[in-house]
mmCIF file of the N, C-alpha and C atoms, coordinates in Angstrom:
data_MODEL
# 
_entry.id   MODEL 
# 
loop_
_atom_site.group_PDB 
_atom_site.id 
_atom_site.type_symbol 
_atom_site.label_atom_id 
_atom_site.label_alt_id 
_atom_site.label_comp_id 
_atom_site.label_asym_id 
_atom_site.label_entity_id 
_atom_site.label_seq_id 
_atom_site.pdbx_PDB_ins_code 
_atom_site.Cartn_x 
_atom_site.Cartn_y 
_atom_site.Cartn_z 
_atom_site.occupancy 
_atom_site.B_iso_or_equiv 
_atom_site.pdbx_formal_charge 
_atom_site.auth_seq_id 
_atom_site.auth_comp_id 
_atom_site.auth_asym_id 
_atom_site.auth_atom_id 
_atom_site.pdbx_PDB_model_num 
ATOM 1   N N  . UNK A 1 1  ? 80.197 160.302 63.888  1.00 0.00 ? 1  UNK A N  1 
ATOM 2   C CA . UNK A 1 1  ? 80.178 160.261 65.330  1.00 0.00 ? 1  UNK A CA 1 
ATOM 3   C C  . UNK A 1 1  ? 81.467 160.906 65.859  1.00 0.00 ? 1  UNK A C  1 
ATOM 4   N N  . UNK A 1 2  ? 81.447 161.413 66.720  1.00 0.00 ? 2  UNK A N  1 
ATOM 5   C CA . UNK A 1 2  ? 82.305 162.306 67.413  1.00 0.00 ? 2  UNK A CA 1 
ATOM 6   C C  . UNK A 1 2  ? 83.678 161.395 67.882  1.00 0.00 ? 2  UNK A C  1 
ATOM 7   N N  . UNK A 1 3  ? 82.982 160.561 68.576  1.00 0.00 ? 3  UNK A N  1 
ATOM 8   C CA . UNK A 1 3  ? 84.197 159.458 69.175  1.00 0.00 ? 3  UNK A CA 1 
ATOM 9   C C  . UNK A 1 3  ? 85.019 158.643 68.093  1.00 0.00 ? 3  UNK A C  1 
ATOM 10  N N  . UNK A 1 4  ? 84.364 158.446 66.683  1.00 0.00 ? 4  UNK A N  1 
ATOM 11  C CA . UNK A 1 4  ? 85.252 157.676 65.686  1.00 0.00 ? 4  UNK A CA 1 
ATOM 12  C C  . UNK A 1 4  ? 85.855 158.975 65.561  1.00 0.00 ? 4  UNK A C  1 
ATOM 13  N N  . UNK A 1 5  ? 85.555 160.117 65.157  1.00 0.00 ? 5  UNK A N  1 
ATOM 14  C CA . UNK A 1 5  ? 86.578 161.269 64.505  1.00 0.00 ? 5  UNK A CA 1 
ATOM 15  C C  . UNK A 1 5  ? 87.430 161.620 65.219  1.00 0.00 ? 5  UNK A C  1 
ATOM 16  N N  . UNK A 1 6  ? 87.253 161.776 66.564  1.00 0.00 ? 6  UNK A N  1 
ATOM 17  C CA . UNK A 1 6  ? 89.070 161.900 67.400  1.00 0.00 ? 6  UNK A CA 1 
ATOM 18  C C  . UNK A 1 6  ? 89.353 160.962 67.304  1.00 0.00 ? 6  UNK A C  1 
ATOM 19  N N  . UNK A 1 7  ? 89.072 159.674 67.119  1.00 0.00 ? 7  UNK A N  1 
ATOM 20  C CA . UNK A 1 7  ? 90.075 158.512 67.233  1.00 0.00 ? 7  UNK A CA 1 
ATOM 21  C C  . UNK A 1 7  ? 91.027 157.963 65.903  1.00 0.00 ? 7  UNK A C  1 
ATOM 22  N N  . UNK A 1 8  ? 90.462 158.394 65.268  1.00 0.00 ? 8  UNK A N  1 
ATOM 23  C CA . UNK A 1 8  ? 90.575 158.933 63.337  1.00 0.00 ? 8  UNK A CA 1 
ATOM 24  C C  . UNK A 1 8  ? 91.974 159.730 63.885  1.00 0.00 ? 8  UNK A C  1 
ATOM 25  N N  . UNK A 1 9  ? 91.164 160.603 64.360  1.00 0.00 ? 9  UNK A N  1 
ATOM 26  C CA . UNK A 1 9  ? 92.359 161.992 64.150  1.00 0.00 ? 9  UNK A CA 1 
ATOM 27  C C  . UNK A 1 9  ? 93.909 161.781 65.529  1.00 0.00 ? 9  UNK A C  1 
ATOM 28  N N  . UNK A 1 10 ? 93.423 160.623 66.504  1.00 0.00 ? 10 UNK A N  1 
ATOM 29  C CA . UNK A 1 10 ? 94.446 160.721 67.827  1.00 0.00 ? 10 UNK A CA 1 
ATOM 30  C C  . UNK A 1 10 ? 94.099 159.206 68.013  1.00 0.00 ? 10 UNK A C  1 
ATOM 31  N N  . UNK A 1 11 ? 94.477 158.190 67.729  1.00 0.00 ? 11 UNK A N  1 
ATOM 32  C CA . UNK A 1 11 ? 94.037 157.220 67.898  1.00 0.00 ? 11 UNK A CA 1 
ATOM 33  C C  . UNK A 1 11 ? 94.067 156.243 69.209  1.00 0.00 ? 11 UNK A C  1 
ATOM 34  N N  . UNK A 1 12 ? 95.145 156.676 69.792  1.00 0.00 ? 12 UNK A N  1 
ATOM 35  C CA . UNK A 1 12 ? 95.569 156.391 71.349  1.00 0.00 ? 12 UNK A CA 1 
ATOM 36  C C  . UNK A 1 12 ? 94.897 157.588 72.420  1.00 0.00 ? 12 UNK A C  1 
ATOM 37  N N  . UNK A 1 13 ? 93.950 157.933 72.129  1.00 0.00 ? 13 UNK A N  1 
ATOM 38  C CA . UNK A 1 13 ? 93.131 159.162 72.826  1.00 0.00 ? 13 UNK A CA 1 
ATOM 39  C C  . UNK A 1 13 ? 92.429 158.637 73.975  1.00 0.00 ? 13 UNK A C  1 
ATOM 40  N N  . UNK A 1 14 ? 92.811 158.904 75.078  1.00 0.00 ? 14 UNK A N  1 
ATOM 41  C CA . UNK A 1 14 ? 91.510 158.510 76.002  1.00 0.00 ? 14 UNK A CA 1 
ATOM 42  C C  . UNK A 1 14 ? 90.088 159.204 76.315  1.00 0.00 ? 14 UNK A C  1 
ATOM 43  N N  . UNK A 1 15 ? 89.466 158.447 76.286  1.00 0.00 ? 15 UNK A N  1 
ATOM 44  C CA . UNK A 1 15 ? 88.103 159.805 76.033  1.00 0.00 ? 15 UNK A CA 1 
ATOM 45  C C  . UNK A 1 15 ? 87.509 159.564 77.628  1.00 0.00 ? 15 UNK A C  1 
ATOM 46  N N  . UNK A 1 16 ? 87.091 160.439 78.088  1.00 0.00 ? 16 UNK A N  1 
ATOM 47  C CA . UNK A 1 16 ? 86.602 160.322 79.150  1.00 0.00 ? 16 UNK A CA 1 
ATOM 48  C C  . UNK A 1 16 ? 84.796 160.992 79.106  1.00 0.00 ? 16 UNK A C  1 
ATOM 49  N N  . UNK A 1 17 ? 84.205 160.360 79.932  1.00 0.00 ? 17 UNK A N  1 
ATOM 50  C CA . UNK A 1 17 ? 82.429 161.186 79.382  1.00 0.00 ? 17 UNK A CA 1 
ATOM 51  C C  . UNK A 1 17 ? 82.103 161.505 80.856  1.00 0.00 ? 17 UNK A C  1 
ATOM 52  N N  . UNK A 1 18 ? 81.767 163.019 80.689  1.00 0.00 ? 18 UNK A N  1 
ATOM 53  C CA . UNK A 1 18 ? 81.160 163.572 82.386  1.00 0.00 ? 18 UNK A CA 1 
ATOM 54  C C  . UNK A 1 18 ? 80.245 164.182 82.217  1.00 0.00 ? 18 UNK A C  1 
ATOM 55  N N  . UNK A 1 19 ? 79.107 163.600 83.058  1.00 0.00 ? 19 UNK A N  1 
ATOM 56  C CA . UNK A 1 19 ? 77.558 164.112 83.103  1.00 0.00 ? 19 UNK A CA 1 
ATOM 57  C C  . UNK A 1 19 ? 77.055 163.920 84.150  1.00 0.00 ? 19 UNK A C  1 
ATOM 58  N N  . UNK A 1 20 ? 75.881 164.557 84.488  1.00 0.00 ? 20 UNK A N  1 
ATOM 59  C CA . UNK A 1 20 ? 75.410 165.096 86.230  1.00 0.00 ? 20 UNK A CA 1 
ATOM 60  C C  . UNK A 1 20 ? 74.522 163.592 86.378  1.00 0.00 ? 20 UNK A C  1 
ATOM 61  N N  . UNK A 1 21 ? 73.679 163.503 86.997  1.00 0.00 ? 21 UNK A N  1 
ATOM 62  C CA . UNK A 1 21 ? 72.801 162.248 87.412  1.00 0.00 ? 21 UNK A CA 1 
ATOM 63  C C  . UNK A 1 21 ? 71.513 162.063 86.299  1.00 0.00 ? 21 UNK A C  1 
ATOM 64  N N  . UNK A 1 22 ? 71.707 163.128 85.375  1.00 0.00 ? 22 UNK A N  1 
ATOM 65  C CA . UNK A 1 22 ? 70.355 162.869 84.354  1.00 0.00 ? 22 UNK A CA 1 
ATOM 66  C C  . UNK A 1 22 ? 70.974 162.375 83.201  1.00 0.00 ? 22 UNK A C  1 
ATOM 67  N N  . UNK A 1 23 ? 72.650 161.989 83.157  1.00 0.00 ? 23 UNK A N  1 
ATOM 68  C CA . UNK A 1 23 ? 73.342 161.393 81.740  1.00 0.00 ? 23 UNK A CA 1 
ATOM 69  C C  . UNK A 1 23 ? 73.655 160.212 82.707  1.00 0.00 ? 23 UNK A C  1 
ATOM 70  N N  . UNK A 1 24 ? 72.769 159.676 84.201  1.00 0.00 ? 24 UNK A N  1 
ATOM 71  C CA . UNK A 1 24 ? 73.313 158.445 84.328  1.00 0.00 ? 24 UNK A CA 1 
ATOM 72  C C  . UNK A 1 24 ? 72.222 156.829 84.200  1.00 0.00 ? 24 UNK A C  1 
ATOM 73  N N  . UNK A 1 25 ? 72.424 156.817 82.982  1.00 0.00 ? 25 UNK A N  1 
ATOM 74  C CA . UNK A 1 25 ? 70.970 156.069 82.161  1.00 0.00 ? 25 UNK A CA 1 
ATOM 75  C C  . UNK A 1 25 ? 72.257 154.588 81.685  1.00 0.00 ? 25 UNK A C  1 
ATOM 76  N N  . UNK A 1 26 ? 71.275 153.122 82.047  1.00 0.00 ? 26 UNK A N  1 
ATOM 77  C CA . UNK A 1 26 ? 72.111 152.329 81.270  1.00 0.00 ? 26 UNK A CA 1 
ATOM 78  C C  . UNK A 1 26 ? 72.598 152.448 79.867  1.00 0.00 ? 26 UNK A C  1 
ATOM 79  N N  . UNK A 1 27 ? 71.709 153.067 79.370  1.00 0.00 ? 27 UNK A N  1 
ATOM 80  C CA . UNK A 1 27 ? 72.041 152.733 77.744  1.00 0.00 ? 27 UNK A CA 1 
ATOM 81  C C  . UNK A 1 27 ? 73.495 153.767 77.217  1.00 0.00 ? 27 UNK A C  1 
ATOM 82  N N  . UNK A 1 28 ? 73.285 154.501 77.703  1.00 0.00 ? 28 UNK A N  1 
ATOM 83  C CA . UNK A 1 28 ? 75.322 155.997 77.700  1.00 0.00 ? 28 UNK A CA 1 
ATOM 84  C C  . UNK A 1 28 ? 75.753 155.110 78.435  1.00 0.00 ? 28 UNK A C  1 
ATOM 85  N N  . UNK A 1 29 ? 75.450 154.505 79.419  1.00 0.00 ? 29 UNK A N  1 
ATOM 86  C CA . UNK A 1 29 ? 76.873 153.701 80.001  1.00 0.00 ? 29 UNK A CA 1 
ATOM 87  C C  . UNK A 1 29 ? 77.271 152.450 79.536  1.00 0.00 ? 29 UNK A C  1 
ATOM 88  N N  . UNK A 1 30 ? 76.278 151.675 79.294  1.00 0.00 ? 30 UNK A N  1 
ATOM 89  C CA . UNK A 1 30 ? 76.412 150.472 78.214  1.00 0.00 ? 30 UNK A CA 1 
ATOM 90  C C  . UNK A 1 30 ? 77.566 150.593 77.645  1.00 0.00 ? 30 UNK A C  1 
ATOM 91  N N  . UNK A 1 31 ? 76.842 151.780 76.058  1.00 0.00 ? 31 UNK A N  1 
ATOM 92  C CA . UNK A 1 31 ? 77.539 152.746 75.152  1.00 0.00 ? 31 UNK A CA 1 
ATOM 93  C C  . UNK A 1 31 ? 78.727 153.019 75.225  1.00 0.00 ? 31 UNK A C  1 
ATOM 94  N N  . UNK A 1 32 ? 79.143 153.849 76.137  1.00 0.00 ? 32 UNK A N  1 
ATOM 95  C CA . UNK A 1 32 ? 80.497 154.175 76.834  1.00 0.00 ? 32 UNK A CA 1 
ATOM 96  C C  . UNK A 1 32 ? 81.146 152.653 77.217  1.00 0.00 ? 32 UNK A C  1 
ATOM 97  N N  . UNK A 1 33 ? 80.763 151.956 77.857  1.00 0.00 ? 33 UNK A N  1 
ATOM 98  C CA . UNK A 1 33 ? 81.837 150.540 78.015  1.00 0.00 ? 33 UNK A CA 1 
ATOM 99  C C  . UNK A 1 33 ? 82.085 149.912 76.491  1.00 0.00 ? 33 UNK A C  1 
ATOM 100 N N  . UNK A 1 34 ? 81.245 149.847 76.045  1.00 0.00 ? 34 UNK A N  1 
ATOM 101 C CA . UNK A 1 34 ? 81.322 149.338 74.333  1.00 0.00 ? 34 UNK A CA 1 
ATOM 102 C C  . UNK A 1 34 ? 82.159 149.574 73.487  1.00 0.00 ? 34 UNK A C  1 
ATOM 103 N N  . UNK A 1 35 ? 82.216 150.917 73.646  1.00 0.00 ? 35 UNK A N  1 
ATOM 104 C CA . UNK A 1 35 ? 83.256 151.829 72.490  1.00 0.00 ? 35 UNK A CA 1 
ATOM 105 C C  . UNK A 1 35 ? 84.639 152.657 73.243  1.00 0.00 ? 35 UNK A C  1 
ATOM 106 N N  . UNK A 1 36 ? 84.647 151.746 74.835  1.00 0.00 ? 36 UNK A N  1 
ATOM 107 C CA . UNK A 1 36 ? 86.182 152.724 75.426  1.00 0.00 ? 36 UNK A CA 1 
ATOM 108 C C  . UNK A 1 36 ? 86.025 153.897 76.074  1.00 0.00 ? 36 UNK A C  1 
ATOM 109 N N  . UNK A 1 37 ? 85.151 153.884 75.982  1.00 0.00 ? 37 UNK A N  1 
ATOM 110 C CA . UNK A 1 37 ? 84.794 155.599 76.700  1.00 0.00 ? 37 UNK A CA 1 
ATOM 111 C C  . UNK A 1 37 ? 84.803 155.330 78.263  1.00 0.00 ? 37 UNK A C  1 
ATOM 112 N N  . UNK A 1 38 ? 85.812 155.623 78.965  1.00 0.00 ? 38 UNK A N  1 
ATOM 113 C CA . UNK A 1 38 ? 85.386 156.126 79.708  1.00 0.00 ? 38 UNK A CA 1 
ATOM 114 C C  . UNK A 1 38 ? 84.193 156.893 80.889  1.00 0.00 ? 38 UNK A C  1 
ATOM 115 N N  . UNK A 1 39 ? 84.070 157.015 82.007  1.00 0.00 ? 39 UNK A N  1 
ATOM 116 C CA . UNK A 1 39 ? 82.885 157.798 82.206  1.00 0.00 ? 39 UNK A CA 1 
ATOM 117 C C  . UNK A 1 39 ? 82.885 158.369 83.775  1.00 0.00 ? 39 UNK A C  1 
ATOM 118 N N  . UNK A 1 40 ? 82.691 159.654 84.025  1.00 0.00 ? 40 UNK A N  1 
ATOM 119 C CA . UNK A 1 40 ? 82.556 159.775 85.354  1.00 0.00 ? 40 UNK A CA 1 
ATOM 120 C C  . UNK A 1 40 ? 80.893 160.555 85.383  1.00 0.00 ? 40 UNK A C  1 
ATOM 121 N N  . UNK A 1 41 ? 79.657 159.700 86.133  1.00 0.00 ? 41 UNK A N  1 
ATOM 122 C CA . UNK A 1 41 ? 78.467 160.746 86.321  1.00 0.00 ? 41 UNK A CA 1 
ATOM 123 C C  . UNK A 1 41 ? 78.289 160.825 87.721  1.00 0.00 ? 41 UNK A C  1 
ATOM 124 N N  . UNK A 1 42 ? 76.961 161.782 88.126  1.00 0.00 ? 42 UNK A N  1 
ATOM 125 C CA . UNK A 1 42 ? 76.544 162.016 88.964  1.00 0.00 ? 42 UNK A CA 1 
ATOM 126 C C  . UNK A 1 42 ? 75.740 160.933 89.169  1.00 0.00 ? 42 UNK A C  1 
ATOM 127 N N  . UNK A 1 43 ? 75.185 160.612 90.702  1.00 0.00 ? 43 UNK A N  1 
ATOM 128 C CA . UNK A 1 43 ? 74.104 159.562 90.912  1.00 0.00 ? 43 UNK A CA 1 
ATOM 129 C C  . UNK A 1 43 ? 73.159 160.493 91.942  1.00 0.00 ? 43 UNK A C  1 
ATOM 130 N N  . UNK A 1 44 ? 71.911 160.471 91.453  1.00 0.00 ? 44 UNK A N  1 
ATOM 131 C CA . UNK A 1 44 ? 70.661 161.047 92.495  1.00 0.00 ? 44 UNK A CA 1 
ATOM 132 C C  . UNK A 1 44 ? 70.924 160.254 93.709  1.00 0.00 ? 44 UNK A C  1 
ATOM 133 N N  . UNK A 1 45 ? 70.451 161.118 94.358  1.00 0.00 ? 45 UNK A N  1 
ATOM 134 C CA . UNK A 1 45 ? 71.159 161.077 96.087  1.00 0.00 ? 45 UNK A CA 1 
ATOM 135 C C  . UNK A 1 45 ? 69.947 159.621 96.600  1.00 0.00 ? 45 UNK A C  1 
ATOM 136 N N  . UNK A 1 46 ? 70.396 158.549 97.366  1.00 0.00 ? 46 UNK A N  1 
ATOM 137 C CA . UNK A 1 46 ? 69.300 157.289 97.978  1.00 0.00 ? 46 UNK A CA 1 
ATOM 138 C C  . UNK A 1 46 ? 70.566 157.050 99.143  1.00 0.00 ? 46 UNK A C  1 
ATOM 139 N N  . UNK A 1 47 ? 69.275 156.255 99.698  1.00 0.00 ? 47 UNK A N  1 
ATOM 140 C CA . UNK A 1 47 ? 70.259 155.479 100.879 1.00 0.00 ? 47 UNK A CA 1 
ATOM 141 C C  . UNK A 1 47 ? 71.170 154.900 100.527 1.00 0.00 ? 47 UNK A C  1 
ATOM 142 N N  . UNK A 1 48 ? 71.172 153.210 99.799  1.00 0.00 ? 48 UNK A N  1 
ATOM 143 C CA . UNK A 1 48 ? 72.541 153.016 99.450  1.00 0.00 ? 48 UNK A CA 1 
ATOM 144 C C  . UNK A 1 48 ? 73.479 153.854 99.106  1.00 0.00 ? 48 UNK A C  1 
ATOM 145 N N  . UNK A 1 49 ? 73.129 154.559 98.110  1.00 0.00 ? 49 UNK A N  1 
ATOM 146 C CA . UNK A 1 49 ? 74.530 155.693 97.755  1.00 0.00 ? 49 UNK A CA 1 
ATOM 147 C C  . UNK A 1 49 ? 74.800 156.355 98.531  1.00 0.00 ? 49 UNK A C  1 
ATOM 148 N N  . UNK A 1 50 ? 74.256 156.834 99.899  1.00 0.00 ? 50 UNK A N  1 
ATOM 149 C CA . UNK A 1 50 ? 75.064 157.877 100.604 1.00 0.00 ? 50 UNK A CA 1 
ATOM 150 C C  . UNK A 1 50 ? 75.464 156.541 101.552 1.00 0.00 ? 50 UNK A C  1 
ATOM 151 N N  . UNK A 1 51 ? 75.139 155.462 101.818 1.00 0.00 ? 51 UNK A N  1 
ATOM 152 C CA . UNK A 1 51 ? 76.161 154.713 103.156 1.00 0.00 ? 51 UNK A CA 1 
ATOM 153 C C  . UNK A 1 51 ? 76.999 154.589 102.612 1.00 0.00 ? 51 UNK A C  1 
ATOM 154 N N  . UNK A 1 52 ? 77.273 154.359 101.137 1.00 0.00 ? 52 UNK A N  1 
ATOM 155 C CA . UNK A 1 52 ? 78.768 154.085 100.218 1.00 0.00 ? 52 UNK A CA 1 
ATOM 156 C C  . UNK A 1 52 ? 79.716 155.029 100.220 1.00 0.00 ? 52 UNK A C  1 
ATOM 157 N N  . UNK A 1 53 ? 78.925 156.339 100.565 1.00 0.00 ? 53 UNK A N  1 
ATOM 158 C CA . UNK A 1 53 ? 80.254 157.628 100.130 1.00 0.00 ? 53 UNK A CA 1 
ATOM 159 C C  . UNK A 1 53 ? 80.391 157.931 101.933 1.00 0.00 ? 53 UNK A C  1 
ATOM 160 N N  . UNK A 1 54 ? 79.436 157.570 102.399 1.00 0.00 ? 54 UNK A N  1 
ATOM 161 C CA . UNK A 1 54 ? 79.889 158.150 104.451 1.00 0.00 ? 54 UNK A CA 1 
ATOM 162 C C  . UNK A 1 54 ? 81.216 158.446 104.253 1.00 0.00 ? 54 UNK A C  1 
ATOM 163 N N  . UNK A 1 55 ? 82.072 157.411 104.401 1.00 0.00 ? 55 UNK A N  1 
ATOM 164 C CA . UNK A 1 55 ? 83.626 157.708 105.059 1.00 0.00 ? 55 UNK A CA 1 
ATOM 165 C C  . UNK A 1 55 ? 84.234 158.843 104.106 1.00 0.00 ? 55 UNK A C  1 
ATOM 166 N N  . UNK A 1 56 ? 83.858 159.069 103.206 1.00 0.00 ? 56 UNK A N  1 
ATOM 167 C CA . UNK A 1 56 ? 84.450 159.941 102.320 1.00 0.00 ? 56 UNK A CA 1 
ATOM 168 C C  . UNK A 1 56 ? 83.746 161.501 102.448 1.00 0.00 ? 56 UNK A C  1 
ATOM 169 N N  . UNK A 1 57 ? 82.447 161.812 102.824 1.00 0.00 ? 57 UNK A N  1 
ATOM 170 C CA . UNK A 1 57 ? 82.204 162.925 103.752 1.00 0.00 ? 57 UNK A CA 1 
ATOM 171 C C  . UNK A 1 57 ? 82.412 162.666 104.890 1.00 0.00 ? 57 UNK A C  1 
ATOM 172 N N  . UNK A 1 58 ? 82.953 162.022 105.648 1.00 0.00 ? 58 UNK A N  1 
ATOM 173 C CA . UNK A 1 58 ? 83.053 162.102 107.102 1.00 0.00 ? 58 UNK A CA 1 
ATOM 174 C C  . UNK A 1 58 ? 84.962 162.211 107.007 1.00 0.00 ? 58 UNK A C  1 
ATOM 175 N N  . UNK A 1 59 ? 85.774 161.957 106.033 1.00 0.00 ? 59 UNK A N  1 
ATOM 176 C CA . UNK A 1 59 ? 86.475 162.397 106.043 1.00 0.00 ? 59 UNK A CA 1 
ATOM 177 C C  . UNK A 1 59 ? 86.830 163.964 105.552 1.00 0.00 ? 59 UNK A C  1 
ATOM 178 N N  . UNK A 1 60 ? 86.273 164.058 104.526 1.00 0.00 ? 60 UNK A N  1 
ATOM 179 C CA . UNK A 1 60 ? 86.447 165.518 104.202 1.00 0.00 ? 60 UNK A CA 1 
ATOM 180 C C  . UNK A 1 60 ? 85.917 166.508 105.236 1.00 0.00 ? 60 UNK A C  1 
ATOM 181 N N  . UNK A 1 61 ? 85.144 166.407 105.698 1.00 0.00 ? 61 UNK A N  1 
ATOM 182 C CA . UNK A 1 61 ? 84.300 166.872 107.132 1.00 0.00 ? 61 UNK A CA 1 
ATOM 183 C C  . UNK A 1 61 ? 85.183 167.481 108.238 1.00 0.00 ? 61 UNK A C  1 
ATOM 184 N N  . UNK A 1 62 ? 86.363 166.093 108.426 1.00 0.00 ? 62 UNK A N  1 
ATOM 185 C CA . UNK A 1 62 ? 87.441 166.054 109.200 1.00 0.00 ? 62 UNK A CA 1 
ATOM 186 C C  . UNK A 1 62 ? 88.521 166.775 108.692 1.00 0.00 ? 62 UNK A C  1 
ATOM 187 N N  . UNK A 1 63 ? 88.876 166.624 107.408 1.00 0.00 ? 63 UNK A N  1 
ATOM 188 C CA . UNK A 1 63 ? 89.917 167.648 106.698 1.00 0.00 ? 63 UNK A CA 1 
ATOM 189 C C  . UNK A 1 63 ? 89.697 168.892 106.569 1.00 0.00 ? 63 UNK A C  1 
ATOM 190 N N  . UNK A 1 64 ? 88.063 169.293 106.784 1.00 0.00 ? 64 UNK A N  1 
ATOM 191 C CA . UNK A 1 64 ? 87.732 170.940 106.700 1.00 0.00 ? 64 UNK A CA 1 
ATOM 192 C C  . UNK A 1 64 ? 87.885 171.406 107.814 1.00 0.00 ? 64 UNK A C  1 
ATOM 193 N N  . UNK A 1 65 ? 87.623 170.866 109.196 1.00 0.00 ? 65 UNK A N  1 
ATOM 194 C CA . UNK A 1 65 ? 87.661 170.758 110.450 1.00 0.00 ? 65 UNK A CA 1 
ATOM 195 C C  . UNK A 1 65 ? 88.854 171.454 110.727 1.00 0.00 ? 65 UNK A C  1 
ATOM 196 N N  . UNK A 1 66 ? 89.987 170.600 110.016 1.00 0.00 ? 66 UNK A N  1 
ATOM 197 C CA . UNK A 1 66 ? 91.417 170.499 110.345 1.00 0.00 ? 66 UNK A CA 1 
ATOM 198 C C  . UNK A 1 66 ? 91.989 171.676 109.330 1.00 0.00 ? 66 UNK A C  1 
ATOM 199 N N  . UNK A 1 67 ? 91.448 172.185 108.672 1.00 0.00 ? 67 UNK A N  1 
ATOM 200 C CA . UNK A 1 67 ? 92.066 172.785 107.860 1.00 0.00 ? 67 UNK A CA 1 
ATOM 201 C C  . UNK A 1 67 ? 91.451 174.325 107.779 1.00 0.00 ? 67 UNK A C  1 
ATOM 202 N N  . UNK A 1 68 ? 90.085 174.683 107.942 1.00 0.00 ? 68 UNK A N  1 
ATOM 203 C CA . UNK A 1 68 ? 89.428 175.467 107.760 1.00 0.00 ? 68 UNK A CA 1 
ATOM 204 C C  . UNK A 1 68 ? 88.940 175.594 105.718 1.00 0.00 ? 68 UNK A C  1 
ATOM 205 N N  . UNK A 1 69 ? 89.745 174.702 105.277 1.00 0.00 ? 69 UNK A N  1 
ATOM 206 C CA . UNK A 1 69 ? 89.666 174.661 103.521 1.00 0.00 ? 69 UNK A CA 1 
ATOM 207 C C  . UNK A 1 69 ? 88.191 173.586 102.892 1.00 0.00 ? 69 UNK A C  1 
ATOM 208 N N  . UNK A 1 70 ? 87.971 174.518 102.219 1.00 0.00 ? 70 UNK A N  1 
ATOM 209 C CA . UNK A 1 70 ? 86.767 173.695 101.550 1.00 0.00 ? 70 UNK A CA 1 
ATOM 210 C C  . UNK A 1 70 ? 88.227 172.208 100.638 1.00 0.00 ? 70 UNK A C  1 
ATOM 211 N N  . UNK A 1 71 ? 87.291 171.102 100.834 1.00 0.00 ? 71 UNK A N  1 
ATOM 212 C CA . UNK A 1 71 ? 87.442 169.430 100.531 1.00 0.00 ? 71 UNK A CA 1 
ATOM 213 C C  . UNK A 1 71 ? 87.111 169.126 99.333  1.00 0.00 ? 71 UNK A C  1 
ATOM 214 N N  . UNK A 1 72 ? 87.356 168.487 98.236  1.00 0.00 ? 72 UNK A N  1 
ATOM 215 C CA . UNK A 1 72 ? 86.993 167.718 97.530  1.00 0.00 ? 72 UNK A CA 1 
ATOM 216 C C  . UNK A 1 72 ? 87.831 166.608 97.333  1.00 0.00 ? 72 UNK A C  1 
ATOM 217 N N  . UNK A 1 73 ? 86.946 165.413 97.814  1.00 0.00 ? 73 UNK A N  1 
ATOM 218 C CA . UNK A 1 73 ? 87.800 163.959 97.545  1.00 0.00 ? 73 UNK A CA 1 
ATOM 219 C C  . UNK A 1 73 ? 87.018 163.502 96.712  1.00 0.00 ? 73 UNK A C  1 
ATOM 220 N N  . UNK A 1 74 ? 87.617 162.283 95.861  1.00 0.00 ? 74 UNK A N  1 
ATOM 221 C CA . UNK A 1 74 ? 86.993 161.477 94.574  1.00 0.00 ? 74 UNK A CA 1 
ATOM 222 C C  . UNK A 1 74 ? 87.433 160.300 95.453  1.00 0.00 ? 74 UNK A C  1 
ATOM 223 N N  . UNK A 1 75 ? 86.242 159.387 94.491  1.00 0.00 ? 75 UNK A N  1 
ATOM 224 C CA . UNK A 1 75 ? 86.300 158.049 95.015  1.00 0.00 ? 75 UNK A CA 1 
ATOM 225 C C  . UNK A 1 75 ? 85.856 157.126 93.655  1.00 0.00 ? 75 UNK A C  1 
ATOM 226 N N  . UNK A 1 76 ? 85.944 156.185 93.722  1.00 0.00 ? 76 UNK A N  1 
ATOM 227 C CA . UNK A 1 76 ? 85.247 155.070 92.668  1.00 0.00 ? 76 UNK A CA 1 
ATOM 228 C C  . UNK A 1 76 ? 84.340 154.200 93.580  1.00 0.00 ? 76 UNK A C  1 
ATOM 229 N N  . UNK A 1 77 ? 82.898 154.003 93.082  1.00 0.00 ? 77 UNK A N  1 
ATOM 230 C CA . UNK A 1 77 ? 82.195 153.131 93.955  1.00 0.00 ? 77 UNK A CA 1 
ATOM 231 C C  . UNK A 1 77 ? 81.295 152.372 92.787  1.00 0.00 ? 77 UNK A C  1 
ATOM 232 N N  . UNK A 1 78 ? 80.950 151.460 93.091  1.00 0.00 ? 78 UNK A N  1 
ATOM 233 C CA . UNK A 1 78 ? 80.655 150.333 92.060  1.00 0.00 ? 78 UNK A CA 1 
ATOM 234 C C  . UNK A 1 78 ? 78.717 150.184 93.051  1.00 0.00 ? 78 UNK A C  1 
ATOM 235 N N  . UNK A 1 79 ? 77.672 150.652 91.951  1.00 0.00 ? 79 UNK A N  1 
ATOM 236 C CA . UNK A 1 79 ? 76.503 150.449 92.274  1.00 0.00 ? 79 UNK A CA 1 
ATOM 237 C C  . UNK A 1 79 ? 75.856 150.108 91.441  1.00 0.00 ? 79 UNK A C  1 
ATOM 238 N N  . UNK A 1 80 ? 74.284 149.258 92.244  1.00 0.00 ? 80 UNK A N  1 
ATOM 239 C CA . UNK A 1 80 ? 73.666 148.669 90.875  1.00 0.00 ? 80 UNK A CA 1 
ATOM 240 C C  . UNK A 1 80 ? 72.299 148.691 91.846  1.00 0.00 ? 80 UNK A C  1 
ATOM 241 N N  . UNK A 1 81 ? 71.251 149.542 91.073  1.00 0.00 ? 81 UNK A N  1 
ATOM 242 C CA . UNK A 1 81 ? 70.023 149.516 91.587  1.00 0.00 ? 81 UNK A CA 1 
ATOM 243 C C  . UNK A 1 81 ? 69.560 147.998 92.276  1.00 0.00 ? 81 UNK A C  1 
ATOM 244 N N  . UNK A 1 82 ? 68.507 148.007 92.868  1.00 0.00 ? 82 UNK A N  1 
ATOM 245 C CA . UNK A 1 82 ? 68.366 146.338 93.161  1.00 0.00 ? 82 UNK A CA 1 
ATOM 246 C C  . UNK A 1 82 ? 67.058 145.776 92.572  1.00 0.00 ? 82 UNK A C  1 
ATOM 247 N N  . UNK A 1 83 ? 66.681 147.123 91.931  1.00 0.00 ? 83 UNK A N  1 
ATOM 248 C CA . UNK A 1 83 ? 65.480 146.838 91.343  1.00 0.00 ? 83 UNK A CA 1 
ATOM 249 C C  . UNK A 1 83 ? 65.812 145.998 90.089  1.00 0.00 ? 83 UNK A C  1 
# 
């Protein structure tokens, strides 16, 4: 496995895992909390998820406004289907 062999080889390594909204499945994220990994994915676009990110396009919105510069802000948001 990939993740024992850098850790073999760098053992204080932080691994980080980035994938679009089709690597965002419980079982890789499970996975990833299990073994340290890290993780940043994409989430398919729904209502809850966009009232969660509003202020964060409505700020960048405002910073392009103000700036004429294309925005990218990061955020951490904590979601859980309700199904």
């Amino acid at each position: 496995m990939l993740v024992k062999a850098l850790r073999r080889h760098w053992p204080k390594v932080e691994i980080i895992f980035r994938g679009d909204s089709g690597f965002c499945r419980w079982r890789i994220l499970r996975w990833c909390e299990r073994h340290d990994v890290r993780y940043i994915v994409g989430l398919a676009k729904n209502g809850r998820g966009k009232a969660q990110v509003a202020p964060w396009i409505d700020r960048a919105d405002s910073l392009h406004k103000q700036t004429g510069k294309k925005q990218r802000l990061f955020a951490s948001i904590h979601y859980g289907a309700l199904s």
